[in-house]
PLY file of the C-alpha trace (Angstrom):
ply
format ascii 1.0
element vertex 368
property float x
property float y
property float z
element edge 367
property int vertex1
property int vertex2
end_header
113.26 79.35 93.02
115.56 77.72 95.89
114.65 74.44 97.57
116.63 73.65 100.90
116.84 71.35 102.27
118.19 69.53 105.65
121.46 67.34 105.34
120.22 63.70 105.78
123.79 61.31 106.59
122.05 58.06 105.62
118.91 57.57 104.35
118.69 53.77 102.96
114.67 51.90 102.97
115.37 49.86 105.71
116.79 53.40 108.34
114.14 55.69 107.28
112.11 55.82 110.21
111.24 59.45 111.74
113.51 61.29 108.97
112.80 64.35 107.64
113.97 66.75 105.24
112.78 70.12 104.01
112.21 71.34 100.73
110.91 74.97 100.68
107.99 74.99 103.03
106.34 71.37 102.47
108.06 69.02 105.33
108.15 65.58 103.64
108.62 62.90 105.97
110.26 59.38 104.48
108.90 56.84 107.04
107.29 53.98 104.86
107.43 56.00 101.44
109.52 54.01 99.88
111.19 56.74 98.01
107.79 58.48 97.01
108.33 61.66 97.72
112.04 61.89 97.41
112.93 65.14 95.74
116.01 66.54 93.78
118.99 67.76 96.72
118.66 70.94 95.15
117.42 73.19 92.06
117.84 76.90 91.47
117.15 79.22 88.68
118.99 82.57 87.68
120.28 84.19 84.44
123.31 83.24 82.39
124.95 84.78 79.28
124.01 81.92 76.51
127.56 81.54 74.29
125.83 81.02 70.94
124.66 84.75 71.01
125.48 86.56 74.17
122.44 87.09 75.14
120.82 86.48 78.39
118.62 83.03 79.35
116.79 81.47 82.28
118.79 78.89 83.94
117.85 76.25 85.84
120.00 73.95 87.99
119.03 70.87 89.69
121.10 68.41 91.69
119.35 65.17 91.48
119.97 62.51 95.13
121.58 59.36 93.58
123.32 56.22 95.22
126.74 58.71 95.59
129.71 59.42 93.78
131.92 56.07 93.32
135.12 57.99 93.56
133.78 58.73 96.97
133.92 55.83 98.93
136.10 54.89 101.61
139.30 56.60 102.43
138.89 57.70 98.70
137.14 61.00 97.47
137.80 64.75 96.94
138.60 66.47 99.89
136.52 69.57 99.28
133.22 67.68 98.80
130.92 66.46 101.22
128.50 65.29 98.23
128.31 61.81 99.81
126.03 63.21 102.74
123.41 63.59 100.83
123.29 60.04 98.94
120.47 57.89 99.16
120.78 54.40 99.27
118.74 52.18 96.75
117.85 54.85 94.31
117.21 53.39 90.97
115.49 54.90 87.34
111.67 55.21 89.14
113.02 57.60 92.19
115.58 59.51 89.66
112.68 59.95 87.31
110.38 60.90 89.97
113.10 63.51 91.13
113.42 64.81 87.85
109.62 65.18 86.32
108.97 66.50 89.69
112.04 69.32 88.67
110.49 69.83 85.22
106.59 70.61 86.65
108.18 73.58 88.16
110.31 75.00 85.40
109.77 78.73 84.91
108.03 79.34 81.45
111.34 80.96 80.07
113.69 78.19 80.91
116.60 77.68 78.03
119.16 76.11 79.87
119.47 73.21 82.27
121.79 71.66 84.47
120.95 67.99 84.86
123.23 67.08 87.83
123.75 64.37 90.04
126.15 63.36 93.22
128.41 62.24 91.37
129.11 60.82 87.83
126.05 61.19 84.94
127.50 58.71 83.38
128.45 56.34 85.63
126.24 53.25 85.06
126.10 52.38 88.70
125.30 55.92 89.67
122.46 57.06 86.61
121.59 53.55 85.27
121.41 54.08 81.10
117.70 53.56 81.24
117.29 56.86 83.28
119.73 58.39 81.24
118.13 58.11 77.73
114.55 58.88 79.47
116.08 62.04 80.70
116.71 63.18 77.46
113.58 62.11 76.14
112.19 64.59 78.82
114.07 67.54 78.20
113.68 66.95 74.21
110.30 67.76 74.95
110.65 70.70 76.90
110.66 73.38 73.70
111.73 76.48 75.67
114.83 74.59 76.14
118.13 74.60 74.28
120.83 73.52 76.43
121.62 70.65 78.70
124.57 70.28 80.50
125.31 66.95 82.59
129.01 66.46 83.91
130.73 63.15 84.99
134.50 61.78 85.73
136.55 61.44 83.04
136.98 57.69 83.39
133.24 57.31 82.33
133.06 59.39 79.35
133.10 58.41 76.22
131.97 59.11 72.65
129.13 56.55 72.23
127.76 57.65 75.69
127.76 61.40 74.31
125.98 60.11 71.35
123.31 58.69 73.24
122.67 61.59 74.57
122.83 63.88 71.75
120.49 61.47 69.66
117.58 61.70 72.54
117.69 65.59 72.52
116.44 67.49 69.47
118.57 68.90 66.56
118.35 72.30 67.72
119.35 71.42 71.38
123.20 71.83 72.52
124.44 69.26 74.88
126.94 70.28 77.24
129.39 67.62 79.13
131.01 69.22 82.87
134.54 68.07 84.20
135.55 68.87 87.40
138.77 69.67 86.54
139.79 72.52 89.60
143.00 73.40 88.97
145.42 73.60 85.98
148.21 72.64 89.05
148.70 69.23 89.04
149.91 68.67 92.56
147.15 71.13 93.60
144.63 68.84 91.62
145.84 65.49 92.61
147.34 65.62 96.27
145.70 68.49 97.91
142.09 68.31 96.26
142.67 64.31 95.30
140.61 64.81 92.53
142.57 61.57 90.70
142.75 64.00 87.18
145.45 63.42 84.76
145.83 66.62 82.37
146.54 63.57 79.44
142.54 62.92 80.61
141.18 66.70 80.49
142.86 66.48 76.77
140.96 62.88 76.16
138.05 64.29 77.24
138.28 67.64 75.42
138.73 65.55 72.20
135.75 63.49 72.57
133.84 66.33 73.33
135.07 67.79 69.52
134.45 64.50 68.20
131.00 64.04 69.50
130.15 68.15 68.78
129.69 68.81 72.61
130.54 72.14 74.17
133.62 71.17 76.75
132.13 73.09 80.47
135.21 73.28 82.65
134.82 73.42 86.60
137.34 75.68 88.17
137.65 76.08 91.66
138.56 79.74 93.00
141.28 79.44 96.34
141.62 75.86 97.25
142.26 75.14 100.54
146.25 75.53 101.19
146.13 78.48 98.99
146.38 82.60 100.12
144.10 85.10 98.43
147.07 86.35 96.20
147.85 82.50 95.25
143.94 81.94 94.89
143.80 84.79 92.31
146.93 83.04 90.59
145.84 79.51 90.45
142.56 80.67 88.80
144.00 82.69 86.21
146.42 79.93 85.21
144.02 77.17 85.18
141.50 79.41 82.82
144.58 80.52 80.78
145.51 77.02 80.99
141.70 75.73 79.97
141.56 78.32 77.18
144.73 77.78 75.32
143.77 73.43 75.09
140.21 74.54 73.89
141.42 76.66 71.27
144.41 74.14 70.39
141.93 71.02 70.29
139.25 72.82 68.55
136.39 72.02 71.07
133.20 74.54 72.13
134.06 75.58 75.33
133.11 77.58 78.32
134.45 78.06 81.97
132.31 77.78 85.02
134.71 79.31 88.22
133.18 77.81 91.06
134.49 80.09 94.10
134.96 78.00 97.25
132.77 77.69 100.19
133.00 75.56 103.34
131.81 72.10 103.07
130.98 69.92 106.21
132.80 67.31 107.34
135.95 67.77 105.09
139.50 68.44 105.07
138.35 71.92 103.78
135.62 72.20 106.85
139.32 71.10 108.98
141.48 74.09 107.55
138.72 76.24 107.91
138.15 76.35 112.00
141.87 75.76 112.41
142.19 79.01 110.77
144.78 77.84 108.13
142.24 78.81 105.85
140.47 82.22 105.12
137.21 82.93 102.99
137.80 83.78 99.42
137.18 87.93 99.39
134.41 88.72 96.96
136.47 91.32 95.92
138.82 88.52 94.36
135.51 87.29 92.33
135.44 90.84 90.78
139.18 91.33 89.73
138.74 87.85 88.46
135.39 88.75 86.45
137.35 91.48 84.99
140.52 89.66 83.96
137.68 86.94 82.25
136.66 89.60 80.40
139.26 91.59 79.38
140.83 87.91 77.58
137.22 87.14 76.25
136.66 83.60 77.88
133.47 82.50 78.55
132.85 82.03 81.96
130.35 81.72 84.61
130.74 81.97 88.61
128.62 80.21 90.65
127.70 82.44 93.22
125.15 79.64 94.85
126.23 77.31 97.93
123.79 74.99 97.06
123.00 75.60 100.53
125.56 73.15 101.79
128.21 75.82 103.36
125.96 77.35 106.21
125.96 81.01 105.08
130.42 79.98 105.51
130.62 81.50 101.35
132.84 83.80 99.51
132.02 87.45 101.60
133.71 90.54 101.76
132.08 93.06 104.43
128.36 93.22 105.70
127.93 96.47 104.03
129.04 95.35 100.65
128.76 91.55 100.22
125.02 91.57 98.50
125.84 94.63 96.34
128.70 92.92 94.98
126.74 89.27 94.67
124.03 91.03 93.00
126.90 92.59 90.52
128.62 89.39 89.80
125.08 87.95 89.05
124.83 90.75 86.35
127.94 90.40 84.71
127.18 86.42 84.92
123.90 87.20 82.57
125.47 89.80 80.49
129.80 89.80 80.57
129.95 93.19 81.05
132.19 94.42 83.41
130.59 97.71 83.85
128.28 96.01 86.07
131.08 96.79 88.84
130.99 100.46 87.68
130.30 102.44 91.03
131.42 99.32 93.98
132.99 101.21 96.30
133.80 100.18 99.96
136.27 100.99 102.96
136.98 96.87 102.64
138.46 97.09 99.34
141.39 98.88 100.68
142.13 96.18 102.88
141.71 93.59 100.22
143.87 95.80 97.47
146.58 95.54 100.13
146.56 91.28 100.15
147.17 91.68 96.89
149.06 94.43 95.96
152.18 91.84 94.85
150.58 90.48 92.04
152.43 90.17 89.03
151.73 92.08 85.79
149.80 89.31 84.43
147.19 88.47 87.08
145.91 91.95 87.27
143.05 93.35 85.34
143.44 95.27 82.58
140.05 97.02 81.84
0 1
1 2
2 3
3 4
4 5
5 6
6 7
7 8
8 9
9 10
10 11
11 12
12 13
13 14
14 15
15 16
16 17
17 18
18 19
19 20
20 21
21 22
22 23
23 24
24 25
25 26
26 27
27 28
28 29
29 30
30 31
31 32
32 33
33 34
34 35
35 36
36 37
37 38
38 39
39 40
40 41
41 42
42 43
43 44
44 45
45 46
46 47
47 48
48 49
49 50
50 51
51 52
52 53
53 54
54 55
55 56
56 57
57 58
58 59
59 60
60 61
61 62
62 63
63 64
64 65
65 66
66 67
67 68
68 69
69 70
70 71
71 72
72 73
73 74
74 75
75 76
76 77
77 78
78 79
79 80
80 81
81 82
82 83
83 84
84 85
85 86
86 87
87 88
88 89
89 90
90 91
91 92
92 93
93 94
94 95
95 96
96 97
97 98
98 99
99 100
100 101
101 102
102 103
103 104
104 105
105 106
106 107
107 108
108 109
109 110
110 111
111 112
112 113
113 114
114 115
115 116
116 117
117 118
118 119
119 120
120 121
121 122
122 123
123 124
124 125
125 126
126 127
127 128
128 129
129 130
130 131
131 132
132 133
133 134
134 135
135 136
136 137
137 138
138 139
139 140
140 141
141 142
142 143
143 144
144 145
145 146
146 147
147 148
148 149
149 150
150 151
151 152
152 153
153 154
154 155
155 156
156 157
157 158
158 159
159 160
160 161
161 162
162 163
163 164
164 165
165 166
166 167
167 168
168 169
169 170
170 171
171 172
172 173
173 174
174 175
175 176
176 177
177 178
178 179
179 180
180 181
181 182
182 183
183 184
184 185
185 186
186 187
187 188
188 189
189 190
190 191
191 192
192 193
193 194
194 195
195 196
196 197
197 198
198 199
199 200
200 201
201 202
202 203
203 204
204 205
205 206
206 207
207 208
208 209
209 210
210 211
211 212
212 213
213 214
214 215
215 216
216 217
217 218
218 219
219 220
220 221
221 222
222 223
223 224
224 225
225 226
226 227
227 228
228 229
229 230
230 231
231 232
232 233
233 234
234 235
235 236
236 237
237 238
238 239
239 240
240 241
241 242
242 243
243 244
244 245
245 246
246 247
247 248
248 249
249 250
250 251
251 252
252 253
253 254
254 255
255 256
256 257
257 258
258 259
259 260
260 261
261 262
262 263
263 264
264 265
265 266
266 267
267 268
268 269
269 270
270 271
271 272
272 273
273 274
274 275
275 276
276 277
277 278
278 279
279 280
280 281
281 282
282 283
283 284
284 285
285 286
286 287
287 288
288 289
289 290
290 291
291 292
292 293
293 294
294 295
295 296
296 297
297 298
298 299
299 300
300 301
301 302
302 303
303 304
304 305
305 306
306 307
307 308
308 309
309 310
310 311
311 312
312 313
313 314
314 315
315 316
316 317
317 318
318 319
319 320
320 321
321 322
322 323
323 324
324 325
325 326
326 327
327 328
328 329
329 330
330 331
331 332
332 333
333 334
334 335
335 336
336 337
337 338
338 339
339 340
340 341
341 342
342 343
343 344
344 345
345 346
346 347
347 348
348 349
349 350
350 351
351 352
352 353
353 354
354 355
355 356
356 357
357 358
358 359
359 360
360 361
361 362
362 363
363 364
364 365
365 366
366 367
């Protein structure tokens, strides 16, 4: 289940007049609703390899409209994300909840895990007001098919007693999972290119309180930043999931990687390299020697293979003939880690992208 949706720049109760936005077929139309019929930016469902057993679960993912992401105002904010676009001025606990139930109502029968996101920071108090916050829970508690939750924030607004809040609204037997954005184990990469204002003495903080509170630790990883080639794009990934790995394991914490490739964003400094031609498409190919490498050093990890429907079909490709094949593979080996799900990709493309990267080191190539 998809739900587009049309970008809307600024949608605030007092400029609502004649705006429209889609979600699937139904046309809703904001003039005098007051919020109403607001609905969550996006939500999609798909399969993903559940860490406690390996097996295979129903996962939804919704991306509820908020007031924005703090860190994104003014000349601030990370220069791949063009989050802020789809903000909504005035949103309080009635339209979040109203966003959310209205997510729940449609959850497939089967649905174990679920990705409670927002545009910006879960626990931000300005952003997802506490009172929302422990009613979420309340809801998904309820929700018995369920047994993970995953919410992510910036590390400035995490802490243990807001984990705790959390966990003691879901039930015993639900896992609560807290995502950082942390993109890069490169620090200048992190901070000056992507400005995502991350110290690696934070990632640690955070990791800890994670172990403290018994959360599992869900790194973001981006896959070729802008500024970066395919070979370097390959590079920077391994490291930061080496990197990622290694502090888990040293710190203790439940942990699992989710590599986010990179797609084109409107309106950003990404969006800018992009149609100057500085910057060139990550090759799905890249996705699949990465998959393998994931595998072959047993990390958990995930790819999100979705644009959220925010790049305008400008996504991680290789050619017309093999771009779906290879999506529907990575999909696979998302629900079930196995590698063999690229048994039998074969493509005149994939000599074209062996050569981009023929000069990779020992230690970024796959070795399965």
């Amino acid at each position: 289940m998809d739900i587009n949706f049309t970008p809307v720049d600024t949608l605030q109760n007092d400029q609502t007049e004649g705006v429209q936005t889609t979600f699937g077929d139904t046309d809703i139309d904001f003039t005098d609703t007051e919020f109403d019929d607001l609905r969550a930016a996006f939500v999609t469902t798909n399969q993903i390899r559940y860490t406690h057993n390996g097996n295979a679960v129903t996962r939804v993912m919704a991306v509820l409209r908020t007031v924005g992401c703090a860190w994104d105002r003014g000349d601030s904010g990370c220069t791949m994300c063009d989050f802020k676009r789809y903000a909504v001025e005035g949103v309080g606990v009635v339209e979040l909840t109203r966003q959310l139930e209205s997510v729940v109502q449609n959850f497939p029968s089967n649905v174990a895990h679920f990705e409670l996101l927002t545009l910006g920071s879960f626990y931000h108090d300005l952003e997802v007001p506490r009172e929302f916050r422990e009613h979420a829970m309340d809801i998904l508690a309820g929700q018995s098919t369920i047994n993970s939750v995953l919410v992510e924030s910036r590390a400035e607004y995490i802490n243990f007693e807001r984990l705790m809040e959390s966990k003691a609204r879901l039930r015993g037997d639900q896992t609560l999972e807290l995502g950082l954005g942390v993109e890069s184990s490169n620090s200048k990469l992190r901070n000056k290119i992507l400005k995502k204002g991350l110290s690696e003495r934070a990632v640690r903080r955070v990791m800890e309180v994670c172990k403290k509170a018994g959360v599992r630790f869900v790194a973001y990883l981006l896959v070729k930043p802008h500024t970066l080639d395919e070979k370097d794009g390959i590079m920077d990934a391994v490291d930061s999931g080496n990197w990622i790995s290694n502090l888990a394991k040293t710190i203790g914490v439940e942990y699992r990687i989710a590599y986010e490739p990179v797609f084109i964003t409107q309106g950003t400094m990404l969006e800018q390299a992009f149609e100057e031609g500085s910057y060139q498409i990550l090759n799905l190919w890249s996705i699949v020697h990465l998959a393998k490498i994931s595998a072959d050093r047993h990390w958990p990890v995930f790819f999100g293979m979705s644009d959220e429907n925010l790049s305008y079909e400008r996504l991680p490709r290789s050619c017309p003939t093999c771009s779906e094949p290879i999506r529907d593979a990575i999909q696979r080996f998302n629900s079930s880690g196995d590698t063999s799900c690229f048994d039998g990709l074969n493509c005149v493309c994939q000599e074209d992208w062996l050569r981009t990267v023929e000069a990779l080191p020992s230690e970024y190539r796959a070795a399965i």
